[in-house]
C-alpha positions in Angstrom: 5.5 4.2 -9.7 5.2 3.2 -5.8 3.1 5.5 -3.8 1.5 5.5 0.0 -2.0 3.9 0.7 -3.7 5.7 3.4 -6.1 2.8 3.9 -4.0 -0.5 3.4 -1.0 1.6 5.2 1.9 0.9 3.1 3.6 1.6 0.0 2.3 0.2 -3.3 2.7 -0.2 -7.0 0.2 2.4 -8.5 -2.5 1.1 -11.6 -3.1 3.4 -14.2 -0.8 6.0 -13.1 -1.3 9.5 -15.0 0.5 12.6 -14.8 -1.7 15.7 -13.7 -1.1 19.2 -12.4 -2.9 20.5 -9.9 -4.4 23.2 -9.1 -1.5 25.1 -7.3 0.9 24.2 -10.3 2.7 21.3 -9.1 2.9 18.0 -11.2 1.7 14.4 -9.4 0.5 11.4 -10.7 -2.9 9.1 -10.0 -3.7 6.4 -10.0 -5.5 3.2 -8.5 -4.2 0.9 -5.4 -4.5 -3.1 -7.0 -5.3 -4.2 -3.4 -8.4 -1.7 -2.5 -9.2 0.7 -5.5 -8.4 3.9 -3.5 -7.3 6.4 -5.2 -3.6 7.3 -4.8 -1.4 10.7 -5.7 2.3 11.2 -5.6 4.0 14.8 -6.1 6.3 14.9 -8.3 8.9 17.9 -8.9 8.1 20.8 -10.5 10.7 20.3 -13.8 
């Protein structure tokens, strides 16, 4: 799954992606950036 890093600036392919729910509810995934280790988080849907 693709997702934004804030510090290289552009879209990559996310490491070790896991499905989560935070604390509101909603449903993202995390995971790792390969380039700089940040860690990244995409909202999914709520289904």
């Amino acid at each position: 799954m693709e997702a934004y890093c804030v510090k290289c600036r552009k879209k990559v392919a996310m490491q070790n992606g896991k499905e989560e729910t935070l604390k509101n509810g909603r449903r993202a995934m995390k995971g790792k950036c390969p380039a700089c280790g940040t860690t990244l988080c995409r909202i999914l849907g709520n289904k």
